[in-house]
C-alpha positions in Angstrom: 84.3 62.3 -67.0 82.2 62.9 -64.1 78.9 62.0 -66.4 80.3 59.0 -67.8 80.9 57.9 -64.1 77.5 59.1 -62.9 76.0 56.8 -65.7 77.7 53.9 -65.4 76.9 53.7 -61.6 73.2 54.3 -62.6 73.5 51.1 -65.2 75.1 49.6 -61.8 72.5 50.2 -60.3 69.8 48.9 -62.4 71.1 45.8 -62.8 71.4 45.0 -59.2 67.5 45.9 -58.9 66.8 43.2 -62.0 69.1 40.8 -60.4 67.1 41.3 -57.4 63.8 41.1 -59.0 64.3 38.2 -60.5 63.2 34.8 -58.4 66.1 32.0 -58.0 65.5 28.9 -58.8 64.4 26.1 -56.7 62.6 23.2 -56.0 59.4 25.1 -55.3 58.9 26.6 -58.9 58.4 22.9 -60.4 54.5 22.3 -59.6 54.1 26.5 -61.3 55.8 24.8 -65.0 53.2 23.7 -67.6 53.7 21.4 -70.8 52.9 21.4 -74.6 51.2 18.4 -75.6 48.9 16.6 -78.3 50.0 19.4 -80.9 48.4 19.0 -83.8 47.8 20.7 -87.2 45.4 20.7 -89.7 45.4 19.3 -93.3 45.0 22.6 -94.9 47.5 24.1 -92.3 45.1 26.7 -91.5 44.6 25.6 -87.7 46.8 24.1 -84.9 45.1 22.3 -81.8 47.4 21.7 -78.2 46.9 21.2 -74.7 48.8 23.7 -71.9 49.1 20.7 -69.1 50.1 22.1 -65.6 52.2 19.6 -63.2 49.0 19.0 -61.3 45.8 20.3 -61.9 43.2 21.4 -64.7 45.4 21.7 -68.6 43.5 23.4 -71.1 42.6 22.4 -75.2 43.4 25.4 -77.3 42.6 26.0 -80.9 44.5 28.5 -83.2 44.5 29.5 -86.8 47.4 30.6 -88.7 47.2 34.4 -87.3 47.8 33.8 -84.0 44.0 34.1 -83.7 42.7 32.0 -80.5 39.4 29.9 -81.5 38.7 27.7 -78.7 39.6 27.7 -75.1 38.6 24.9 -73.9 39.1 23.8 -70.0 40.3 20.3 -69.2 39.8 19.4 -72.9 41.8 16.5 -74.8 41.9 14.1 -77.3 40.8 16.7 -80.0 40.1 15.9 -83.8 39.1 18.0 -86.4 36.6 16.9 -89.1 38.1 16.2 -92.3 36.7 19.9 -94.0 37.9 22.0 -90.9 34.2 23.0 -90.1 34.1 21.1 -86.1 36.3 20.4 -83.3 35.4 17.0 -81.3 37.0 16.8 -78.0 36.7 15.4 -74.7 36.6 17.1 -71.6 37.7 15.5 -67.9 36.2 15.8 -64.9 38.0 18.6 -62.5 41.1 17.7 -61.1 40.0 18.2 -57.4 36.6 16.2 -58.3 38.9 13.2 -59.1 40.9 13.1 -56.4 38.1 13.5 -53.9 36.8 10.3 -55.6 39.7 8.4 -55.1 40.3 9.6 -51.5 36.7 8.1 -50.9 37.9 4.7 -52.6 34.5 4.7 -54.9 34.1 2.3 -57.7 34.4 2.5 -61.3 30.7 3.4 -61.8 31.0 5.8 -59.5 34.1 8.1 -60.8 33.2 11.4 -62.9 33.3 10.9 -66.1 33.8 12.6 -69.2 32.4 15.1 -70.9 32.0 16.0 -75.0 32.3 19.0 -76.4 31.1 19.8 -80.3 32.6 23.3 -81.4 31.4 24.9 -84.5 34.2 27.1 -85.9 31.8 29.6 -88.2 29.6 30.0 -85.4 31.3 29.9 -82.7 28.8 27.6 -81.1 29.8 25.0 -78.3 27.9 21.9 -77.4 28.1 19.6 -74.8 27.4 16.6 -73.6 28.1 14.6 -70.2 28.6 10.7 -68.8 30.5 10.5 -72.8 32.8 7.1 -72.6 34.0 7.4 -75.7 34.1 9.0 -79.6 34.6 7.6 -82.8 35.1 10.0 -86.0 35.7 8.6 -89.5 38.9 9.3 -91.3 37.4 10.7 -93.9 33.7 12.1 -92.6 32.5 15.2 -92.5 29.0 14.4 -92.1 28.6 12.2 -89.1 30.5 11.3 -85.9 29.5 8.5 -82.7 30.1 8.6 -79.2 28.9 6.5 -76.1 26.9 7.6 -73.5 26.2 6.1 -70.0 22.3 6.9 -69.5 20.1 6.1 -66.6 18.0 3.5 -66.8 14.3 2.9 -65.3 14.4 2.0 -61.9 13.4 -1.7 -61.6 10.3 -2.6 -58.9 10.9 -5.8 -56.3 7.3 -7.2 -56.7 7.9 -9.5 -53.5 9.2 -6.3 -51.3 7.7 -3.2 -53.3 11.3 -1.5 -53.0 12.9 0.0 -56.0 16.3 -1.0 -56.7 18.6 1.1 -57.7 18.6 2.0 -61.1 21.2 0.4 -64.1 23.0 2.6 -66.7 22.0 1.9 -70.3 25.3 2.5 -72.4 23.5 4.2 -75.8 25.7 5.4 -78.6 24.5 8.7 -80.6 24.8 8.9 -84.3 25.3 12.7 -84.3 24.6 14.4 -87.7 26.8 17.7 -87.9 25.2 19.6 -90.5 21.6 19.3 -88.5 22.7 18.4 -84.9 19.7 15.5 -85.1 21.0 12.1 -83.6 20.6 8.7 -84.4 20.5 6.5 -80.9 21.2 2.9 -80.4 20.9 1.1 -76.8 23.3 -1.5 -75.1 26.1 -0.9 -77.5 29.2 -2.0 -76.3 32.1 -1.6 -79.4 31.4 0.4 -82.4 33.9 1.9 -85.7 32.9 3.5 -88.8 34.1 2.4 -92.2 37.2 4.8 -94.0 34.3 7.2 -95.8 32.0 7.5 -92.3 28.6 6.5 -94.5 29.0 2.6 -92.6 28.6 1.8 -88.7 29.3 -1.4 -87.5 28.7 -2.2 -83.6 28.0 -4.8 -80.9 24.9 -4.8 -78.8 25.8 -6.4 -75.3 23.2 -8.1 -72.5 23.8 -9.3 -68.9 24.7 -13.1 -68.9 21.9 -13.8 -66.4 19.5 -12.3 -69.6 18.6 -15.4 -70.7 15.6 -14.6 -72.8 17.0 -11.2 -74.9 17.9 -11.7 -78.5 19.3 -8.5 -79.3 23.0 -9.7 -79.1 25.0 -9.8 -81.9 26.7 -7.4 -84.5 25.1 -5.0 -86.1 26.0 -2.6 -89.5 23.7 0.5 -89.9 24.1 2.3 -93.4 24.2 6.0 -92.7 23.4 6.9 -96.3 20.3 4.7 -96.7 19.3 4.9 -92.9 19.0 0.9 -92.5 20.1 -1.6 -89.8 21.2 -5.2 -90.3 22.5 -7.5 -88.0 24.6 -9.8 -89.6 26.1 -11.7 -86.1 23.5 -13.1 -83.7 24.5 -14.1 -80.3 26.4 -13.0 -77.3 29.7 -13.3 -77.4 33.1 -11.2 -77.4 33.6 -9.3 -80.8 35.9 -6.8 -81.9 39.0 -5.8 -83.9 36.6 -4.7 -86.5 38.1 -3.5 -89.9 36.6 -2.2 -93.1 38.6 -2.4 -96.8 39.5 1.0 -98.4 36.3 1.1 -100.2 34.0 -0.1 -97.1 32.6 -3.5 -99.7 34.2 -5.8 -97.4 34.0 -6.1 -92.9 35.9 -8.5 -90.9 36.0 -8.8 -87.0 37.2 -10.8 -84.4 34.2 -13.4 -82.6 34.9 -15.0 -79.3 31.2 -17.4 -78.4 32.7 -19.0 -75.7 31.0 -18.9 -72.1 32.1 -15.5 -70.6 34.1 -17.3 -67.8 35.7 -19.9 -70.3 39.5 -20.6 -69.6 40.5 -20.8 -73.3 39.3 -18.6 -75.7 37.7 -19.2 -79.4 38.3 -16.5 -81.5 37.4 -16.9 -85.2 37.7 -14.5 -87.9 34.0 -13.1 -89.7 33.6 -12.1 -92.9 30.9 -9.6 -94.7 30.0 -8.1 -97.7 26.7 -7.0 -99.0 25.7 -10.3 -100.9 25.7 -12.3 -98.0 22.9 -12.5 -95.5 25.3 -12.4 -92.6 28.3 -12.7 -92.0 30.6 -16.6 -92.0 33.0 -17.2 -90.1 36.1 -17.4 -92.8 38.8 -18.4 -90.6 39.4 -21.0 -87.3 41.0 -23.5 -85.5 40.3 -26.2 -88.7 40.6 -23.9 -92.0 42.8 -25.2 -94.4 46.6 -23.8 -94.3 46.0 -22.8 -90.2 48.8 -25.3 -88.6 48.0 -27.7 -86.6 47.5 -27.0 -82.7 47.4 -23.1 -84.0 44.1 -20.8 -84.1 43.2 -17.1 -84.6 44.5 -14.6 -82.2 42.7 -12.4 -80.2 45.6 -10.3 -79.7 46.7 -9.8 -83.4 45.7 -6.5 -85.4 43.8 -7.0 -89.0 44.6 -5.1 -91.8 43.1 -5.4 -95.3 45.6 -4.7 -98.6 44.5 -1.4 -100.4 43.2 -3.4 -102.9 41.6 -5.2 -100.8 42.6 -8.7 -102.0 44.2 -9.5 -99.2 43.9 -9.4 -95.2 46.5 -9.9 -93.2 45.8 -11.6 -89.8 47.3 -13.1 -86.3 47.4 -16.4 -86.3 49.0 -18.9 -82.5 49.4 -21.4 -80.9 46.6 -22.9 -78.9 47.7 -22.1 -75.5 47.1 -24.7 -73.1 44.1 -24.4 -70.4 45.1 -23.8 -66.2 44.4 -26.8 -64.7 41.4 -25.5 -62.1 41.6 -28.7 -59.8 45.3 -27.7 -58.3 44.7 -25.8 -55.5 47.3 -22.8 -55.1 48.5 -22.6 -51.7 48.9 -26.4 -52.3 51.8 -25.9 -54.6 54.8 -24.0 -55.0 55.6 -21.2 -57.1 59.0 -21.0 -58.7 60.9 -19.2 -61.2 63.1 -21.8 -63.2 66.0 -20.1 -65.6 68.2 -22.2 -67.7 71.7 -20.7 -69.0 71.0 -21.5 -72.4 67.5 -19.6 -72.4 67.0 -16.9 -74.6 66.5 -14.6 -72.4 67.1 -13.4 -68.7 64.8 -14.9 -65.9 63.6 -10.9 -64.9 63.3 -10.0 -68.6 61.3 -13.4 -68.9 59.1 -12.0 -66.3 58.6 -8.7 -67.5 57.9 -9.6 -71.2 55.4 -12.4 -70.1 52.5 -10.7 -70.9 53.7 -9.9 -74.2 54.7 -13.3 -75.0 51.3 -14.8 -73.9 49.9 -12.1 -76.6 52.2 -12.8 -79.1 50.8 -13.5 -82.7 52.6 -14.4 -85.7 51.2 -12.9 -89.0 49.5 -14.9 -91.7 47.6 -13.7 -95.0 44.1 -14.4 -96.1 42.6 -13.8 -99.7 38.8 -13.7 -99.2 38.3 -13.8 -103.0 40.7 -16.5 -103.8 38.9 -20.0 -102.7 39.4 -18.1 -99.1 43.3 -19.3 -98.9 45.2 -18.7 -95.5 48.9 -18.7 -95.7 51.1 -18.4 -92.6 53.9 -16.2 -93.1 56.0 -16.7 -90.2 56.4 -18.4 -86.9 57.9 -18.4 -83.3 61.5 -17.7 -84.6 60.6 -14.8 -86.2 60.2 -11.0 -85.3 57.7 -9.0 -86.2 57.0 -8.5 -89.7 56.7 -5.3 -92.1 54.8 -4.6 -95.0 54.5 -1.8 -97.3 52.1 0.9 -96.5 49.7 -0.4 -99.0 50.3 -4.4 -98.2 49.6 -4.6 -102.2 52.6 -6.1 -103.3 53.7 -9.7 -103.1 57.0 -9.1 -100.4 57.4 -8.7 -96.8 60.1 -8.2 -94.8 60.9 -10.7 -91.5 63.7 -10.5 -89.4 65.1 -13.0 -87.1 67.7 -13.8 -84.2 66.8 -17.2 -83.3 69.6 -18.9 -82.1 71.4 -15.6 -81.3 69.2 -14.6 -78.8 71.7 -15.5 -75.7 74.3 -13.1 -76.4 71.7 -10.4 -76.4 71.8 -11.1 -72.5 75.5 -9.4 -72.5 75.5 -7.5 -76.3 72.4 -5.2 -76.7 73.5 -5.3 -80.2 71.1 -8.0 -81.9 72.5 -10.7 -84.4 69.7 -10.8 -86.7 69.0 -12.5 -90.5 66.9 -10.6 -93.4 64.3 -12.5 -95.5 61.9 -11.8 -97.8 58.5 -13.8 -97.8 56.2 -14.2 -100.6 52.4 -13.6 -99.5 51.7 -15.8 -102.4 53.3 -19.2 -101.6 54.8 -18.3 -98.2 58.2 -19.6 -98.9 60.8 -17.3 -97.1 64.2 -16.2 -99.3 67.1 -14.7 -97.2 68.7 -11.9 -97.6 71.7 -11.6 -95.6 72.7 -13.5 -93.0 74.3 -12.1 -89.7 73.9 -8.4 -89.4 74.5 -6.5 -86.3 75.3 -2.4 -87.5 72.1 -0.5 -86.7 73.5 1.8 -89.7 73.0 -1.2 -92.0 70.1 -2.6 -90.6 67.9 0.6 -91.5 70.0 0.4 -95.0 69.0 -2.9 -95.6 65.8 -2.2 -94.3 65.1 0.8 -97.2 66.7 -1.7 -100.0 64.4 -4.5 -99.1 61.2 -2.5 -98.9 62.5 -0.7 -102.5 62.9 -4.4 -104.1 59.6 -5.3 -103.0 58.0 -2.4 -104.7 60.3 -3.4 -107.9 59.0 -6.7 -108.2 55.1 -5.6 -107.6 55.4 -3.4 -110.7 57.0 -6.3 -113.0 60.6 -5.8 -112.9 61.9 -9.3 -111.9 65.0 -8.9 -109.7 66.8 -12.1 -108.7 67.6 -12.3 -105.0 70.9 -13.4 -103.6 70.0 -17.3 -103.5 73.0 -17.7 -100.7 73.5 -15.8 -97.7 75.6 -13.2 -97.1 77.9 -13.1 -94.8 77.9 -9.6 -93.0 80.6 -8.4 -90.8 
């Protein structure tokens, strides 16, 4: 008896001392938790990439295989990829934590701020590259061989002839062409936007001058073949160009091209085409292309993305927004906010979507083998659109509250209608009318999307010709 009491007062005791061991909780434990982020895994499953972030501070990039084993430590790395066969690690590394801040506390510009670093890890070896003043790095979806990434290098020192002084040197942005199986590099100068085709063996990029360069010709776009080592430029002239998108099988290149004067109030995006039978690349698609609506042009805003059989491209197409008028003078005028209560929306969700709505593009398909036909698909009473993964078929699904939109402003719960568009024609067929169940909207959703790729593979189903009436 005595024993048992003897040993329960000892277990007594221990506790207590754990109890008292152990910290409370309080406010000053938060800045000593960390965070898991950017986990990823690898195709094969044989390696796992994540960050360990700290509340404030210097994270860490970590690499694993599926032992447990640690491969990389990597401080203050991020935005990790691993090539396509598992053989590199790519990653970015930040500038330390303190460095920043200092920086900041000294208010210095832009130019001035640390930048990034690259690291290139070798997993057999073990070896670990890097590289510093990196803006950015591109990697192929499908590469193994080759990877790009941009570089802010010092430039020679320019001499006033009238004063003898120096002035201070410009950076020269370069991008590297960096081969992985020989470390040799490929460099290109004044590069400003570059992207690699699905396969990695095609480069397309921008070469950029000052505007006050008036005598340089190097502008333009550029497409270097990786496999045969030879550089075209297919776009001469400065100008704003991006958005640039390869098909599946890297034949055919289209990009967004902006020549308008750099300070120009409206912008004049058109829509280039490429392929390796023409000399350089045409403009396919503008302002005055047959089947673009009147008063509408190409967006700058809206995404392109080629079928996977690359028949088809679908594009943003918009209105022509109109130009500020420059003579009013702004302390000259008032500023209001004017709301209407038969708006669509709130005045302070107005406000807050703004931005959006000025980017706002409505989706439209292009076939660039077909006498180059455009066919909008919707307009401004429509919601976003969805295709199918591969964009092959003839279908897509639009959605649409117009008219509804005021109740919204007291019922979060969306009146919306379902249609189906043809790519081919562009006529719209609805599907039902009226739906407000989020259940039924991802039901209908799945059944739409299952039709579409019904009819692709010849199975003609007859859609409801009248609208149905869902409550």
């Amino acid at each position: 008896m005595n024993k048992k009491i003897i040993l329960i007062g000892l277990l007594a005791m221990h506790g207590a001392v754990l109890f008292a061991q152990k910290q409370p909780l309080n406010h000053t434990v938060y800045d000593g938790w960390q965070s898991l982020n950017a986990s990823e895994i690898s195709g094969s499953g044989k390696y796992i990439t994540f960050q360990v972030l700290p509340q404030e501070g210097d994270g860490a990039l970590y690499v694993k295989d599926n032992l447990n084993k640690s491969i990389l430590a990597l401080p203050r790395g991020y935005n990790a990829r691993l090539t396509n066969n598992e053989t590199h690690v790519i990653s970015l590394i930040k500038p330390k934590f303190a460095d920043t801040r200092q920086a900041k506390i000294k208010k210095k510009k832009p130019e001035e701020m640390p930048k990034d670093s690259l690291a290139i890890f070798t997993v057999a070896t073990g070896k670990l590259l890097k590289y510093a003043e990196v803006k950015s790095y591109k990697l192929a979806e499908e590469a193994n061989g080759y990877f790009g990434f941009l570089t802010d290098d010092k430039g020679i020192a320019p001499t006033d002839t009238a004063t003898s002084k120096t002035k201070k040197a410009t950076k020269i942005s370069t991008l590297h062409v960096y081969d992985l199986a020989t470390g040799d590099t490929v460099n290109f100068q004044q590069v400003d936007q570059y992207d690699f085709n699905k396969a990695g063996n095609k480069l397309v990029f921008t070469k950029k001058t000052e505007a006050k360069d008036s005598t340089s010709n190097i502008a333009g776009v550029y497409l270097y073949d990786l496999t045969n080592k030879t550089l075209k430029k297919i776009t001469n002239g400065r100008g704003t160009y991006k958005n640039f998108t390869f098909d599946d099988l890297g034949n055919q290149l289209v990009y967004l091209g902006d020549k308008t004067a750099e300070k120009s109030l409206l912008k004049e995006f058109n829509l280039y085409y490429y392929t390796a039978q023409l000399d350089s690349a045409r403009i396919a698609v503008q302002k005055n292309t047959s089947g673009v609506p009147a008063n509408w042009a190409v967006s700058g805003d809206g995404e392109l993305k080629f079928s996977k059989n690359g028949q088809k491209l679908f594009l943003g197409l918009a209105p022509i927004p109109r130009v500020k008028d420059t003579t009013l003078v702004d302390f000259e005028h008032a500023k209001v906010d004017i709301w209407h209560w038969q708006d669509d929306y709130l005045q302070p969700q107005q406000l807050v979507n703004l931005k959006k709505d000025l980017a706002q593009s409505y989706l439209s398909v292009f076939y660039p083998q077909q006498n180059n036909r455009v066919i909008p698909l919707v307009d401004e009473k429509f919601n976003p659109v969805r295709t199918t993964i591969e964009a092959d078929q003839e279908y897509v699904l639009a959605t649409t509250d117009f008219g509804r939109r005021v109740s919204t402003q007291w019922d979060y719960r969306s009146k919306q209608d379902v249609y189906v568009v043809s790519t081919v024609s562009g006529a719209r067929q609805l599907v039902a009318e009226i739906y407000q169940d989020k259940l039924f909207y991802h039901q209908m959703v799945s059944m739409c999307c299952i039709l579409i790729r019904i009819v692709a593979i010849g199975i003609r189903i007859k859609l409801p010709p009248k609208s149905v009436d869902i409550k």
